[in-house]
Backbone atoms as SQL, in Angstrom:
CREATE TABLE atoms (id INTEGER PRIMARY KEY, chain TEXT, resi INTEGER, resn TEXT, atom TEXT, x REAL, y REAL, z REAL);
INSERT INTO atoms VALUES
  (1, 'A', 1, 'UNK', 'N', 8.025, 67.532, -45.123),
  (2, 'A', 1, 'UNK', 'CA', 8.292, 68.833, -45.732),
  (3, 'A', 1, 'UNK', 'C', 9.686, 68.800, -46.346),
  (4, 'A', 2, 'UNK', 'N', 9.567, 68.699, -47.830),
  (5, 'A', 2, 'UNK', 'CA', 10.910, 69.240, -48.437),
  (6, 'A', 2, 'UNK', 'C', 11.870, 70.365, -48.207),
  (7, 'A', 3, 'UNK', 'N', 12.718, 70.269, -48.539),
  (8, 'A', 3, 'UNK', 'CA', 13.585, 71.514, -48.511),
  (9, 'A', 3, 'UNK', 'C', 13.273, 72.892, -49.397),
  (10, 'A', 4, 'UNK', 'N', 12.755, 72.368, -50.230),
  (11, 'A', 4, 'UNK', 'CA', 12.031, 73.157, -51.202),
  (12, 'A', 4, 'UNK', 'C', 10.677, 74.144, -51.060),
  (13, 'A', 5, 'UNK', 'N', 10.087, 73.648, -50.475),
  (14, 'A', 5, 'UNK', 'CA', 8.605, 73.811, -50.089),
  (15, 'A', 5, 'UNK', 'C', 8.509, 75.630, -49.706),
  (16, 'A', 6, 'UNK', 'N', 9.513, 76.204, -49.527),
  (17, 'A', 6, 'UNK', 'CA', 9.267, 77.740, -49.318),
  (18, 'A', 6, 'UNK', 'C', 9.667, 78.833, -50.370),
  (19, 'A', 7, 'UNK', 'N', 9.517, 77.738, -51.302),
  (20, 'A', 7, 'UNK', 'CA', 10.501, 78.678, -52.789),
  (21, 'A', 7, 'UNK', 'C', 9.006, 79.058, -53.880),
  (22, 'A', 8, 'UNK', 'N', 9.265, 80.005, -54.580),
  (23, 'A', 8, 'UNK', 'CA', 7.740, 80.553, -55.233),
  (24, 'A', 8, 'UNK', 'C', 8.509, 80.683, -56.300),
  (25, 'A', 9, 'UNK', 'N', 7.878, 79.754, -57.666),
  (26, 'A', 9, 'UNK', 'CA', 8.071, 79.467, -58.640),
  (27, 'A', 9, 'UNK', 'C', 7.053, 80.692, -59.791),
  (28, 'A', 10, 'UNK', 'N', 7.671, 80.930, -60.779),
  (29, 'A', 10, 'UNK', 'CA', 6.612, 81.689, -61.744),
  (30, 'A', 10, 'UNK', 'C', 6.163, 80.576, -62.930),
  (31, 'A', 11, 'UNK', 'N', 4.610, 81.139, -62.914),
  (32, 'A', 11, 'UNK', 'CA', 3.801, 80.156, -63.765),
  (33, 'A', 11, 'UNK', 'C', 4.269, 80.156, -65.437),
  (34, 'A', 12, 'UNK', 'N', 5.141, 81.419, -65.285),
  (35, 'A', 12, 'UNK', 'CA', 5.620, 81.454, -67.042),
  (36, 'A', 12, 'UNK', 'C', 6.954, 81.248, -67.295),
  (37, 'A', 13, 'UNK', 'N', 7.685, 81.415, -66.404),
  (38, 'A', 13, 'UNK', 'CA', 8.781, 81.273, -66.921),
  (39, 'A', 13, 'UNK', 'C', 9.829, 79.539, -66.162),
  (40, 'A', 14, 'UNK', 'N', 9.022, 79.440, -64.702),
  (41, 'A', 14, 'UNK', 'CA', 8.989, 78.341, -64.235),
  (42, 'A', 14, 'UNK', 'C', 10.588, 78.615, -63.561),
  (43, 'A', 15, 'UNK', 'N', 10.828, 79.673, -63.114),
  (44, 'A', 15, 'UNK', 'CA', 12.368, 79.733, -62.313),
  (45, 'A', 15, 'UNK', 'C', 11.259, 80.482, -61.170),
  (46, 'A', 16, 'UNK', 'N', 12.454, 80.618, -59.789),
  (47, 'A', 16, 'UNK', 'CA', 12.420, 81.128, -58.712),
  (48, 'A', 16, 'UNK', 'C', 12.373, 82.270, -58.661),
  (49, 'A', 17, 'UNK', 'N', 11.010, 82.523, -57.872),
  (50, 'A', 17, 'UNK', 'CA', 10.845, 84.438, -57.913),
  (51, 'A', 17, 'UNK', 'C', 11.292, 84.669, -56.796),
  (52, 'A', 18, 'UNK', 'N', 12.856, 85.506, -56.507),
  (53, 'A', 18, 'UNK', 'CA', 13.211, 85.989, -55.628),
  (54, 'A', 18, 'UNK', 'C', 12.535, 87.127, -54.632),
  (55, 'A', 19, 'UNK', 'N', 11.847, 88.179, -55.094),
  (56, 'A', 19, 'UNK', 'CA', 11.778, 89.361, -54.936),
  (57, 'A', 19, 'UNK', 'C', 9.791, 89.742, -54.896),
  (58, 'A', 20, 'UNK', 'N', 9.604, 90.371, -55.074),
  (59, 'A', 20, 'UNK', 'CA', 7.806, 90.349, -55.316),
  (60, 'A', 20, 'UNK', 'C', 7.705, 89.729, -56.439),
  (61, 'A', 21, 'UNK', 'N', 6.196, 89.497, -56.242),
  (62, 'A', 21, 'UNK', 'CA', 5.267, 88.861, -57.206),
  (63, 'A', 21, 'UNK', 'C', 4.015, 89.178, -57.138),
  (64, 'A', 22, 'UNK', 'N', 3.753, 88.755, -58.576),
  (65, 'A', 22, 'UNK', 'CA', 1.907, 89.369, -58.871),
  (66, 'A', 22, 'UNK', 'C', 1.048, 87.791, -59.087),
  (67, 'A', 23, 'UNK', 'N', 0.241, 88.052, -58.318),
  (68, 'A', 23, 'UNK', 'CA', -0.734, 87.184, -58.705),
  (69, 'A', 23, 'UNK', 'C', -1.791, 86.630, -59.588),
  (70, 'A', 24, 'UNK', 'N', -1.314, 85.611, -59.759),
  (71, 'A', 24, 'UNK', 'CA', -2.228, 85.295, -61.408),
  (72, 'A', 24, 'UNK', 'C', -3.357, 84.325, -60.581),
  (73, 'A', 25, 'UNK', 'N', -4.907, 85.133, -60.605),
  (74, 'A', 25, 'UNK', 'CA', -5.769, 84.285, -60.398),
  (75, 'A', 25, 'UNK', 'C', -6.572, 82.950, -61.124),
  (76, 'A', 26, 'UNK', 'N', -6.954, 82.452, -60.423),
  (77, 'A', 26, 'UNK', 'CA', -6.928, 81.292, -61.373),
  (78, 'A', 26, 'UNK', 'C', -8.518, 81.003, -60.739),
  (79, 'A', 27, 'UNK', 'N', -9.545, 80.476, -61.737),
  (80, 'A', 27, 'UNK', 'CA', -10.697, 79.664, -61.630),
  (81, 'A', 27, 'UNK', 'C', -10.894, 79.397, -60.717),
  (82, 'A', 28, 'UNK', 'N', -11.372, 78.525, -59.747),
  (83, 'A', 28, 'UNK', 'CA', -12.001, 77.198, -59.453),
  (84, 'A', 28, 'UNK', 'C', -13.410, 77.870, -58.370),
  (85, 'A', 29, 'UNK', 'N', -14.029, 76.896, -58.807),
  (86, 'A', 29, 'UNK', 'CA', -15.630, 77.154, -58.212),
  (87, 'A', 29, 'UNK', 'C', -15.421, 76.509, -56.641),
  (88, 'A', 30, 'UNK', 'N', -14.831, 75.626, -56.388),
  (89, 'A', 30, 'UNK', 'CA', -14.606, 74.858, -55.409),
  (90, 'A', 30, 'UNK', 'C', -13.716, 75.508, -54.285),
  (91, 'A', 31, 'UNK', 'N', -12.088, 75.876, -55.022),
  (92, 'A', 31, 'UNK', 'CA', -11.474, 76.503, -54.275),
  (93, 'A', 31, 'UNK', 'C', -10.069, 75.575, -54.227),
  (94, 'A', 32, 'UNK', 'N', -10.028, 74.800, -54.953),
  (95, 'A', 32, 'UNK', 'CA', -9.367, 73.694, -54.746),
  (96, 'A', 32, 'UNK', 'C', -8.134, 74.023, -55.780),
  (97, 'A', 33, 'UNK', 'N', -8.141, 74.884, -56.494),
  (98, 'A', 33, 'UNK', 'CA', -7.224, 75.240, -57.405),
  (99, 'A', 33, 'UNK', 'C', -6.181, 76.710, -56.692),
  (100, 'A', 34, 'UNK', 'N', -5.133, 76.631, -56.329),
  (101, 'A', 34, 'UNK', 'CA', -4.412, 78.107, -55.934),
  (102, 'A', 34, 'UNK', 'C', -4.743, 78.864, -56.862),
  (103, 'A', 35, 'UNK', 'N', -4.007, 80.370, -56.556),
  (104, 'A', 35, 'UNK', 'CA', -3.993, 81.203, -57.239),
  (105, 'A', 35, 'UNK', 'C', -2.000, 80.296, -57.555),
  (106, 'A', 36, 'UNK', 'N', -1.381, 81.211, -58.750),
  (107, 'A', 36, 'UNK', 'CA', -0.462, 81.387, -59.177),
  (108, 'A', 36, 'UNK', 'C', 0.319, 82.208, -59.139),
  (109, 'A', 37, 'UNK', 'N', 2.049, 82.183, -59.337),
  (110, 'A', 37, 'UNK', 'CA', 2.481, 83.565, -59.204),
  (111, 'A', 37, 'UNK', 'C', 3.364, 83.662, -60.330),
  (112, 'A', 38, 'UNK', 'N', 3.628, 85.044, -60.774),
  (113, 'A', 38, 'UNK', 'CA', 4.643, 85.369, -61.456),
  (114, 'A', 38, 'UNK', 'C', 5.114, 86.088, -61.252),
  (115, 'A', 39, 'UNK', 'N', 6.555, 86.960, -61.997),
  (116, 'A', 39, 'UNK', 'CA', 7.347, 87.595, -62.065),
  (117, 'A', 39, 'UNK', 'C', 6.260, 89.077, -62.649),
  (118, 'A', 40, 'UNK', 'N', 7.005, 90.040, -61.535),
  (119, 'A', 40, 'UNK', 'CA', 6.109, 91.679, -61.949),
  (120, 'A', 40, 'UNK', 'C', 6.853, 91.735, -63.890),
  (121, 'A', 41, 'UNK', 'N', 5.643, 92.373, -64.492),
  (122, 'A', 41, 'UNK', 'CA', 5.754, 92.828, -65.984),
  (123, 'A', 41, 'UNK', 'C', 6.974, 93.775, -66.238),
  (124, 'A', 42, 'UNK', 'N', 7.990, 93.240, -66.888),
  (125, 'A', 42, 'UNK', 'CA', 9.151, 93.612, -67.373),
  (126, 'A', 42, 'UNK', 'C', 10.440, 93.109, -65.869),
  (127, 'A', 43, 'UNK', 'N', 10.406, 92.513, -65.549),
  (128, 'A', 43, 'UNK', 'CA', 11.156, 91.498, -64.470),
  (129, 'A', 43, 'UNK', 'C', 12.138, 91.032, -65.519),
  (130, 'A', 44, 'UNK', 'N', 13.607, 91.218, -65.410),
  (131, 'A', 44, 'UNK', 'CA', 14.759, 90.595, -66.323),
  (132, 'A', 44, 'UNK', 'C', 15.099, 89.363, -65.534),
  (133, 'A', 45, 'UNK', 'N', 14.417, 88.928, -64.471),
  (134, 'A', 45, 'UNK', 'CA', 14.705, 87.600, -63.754),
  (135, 'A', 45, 'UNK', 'C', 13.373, 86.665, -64.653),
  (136, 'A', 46, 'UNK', 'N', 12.701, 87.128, -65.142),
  (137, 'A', 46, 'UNK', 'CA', 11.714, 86.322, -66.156),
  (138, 'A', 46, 'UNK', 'C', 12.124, 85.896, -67.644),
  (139, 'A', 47, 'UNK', 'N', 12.655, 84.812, -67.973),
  (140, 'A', 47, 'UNK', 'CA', 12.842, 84.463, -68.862),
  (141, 'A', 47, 'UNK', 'C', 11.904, 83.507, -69.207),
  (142, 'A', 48, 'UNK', 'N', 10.659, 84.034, -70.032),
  (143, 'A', 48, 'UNK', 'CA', 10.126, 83.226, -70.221),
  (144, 'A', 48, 'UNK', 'C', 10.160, 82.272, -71.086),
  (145, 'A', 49, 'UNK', 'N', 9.612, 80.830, -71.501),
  (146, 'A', 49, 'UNK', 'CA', 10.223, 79.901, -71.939),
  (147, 'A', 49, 'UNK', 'C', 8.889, 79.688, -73.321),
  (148, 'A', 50, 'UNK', 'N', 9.495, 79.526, -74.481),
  (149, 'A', 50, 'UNK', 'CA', 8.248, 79.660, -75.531),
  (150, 'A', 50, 'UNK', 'C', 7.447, 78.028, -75.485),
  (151, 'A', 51, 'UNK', 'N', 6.048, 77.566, -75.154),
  (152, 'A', 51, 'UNK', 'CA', 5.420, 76.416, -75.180),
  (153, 'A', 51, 'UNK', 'C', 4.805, 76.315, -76.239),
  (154, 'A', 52, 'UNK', 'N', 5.519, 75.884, -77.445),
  (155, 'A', 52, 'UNK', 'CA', 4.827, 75.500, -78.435),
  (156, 'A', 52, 'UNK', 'C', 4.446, 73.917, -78.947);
């Protein structure tokens, strides 16, 4: 176990969500895929990053 391992990352902006978070569900038929998290809608700790 890393040192890291208790820190919750956002799927959009990819920094550390301090505070709550919303859950971004995600697919999988299996189960084998998590859900995701992000930063609540209008969060100024979300800088999201443009993937073009």
């Amino acid at each position: 176990m890393t040192g890291m391992s208790g820190i919750r990352f956002c799927c959009l902006c990819d920094r550390p969500i301090l505070g709550k978070a919303e859950r971004v569900e995600q697919f999988s038929a299996s189960g084998a895929r998590p859900d995701s998290l992000r930063h609540p809608a209008g969060d100024p700790d979300c800088r999201r990053t443009s993937r073009t």
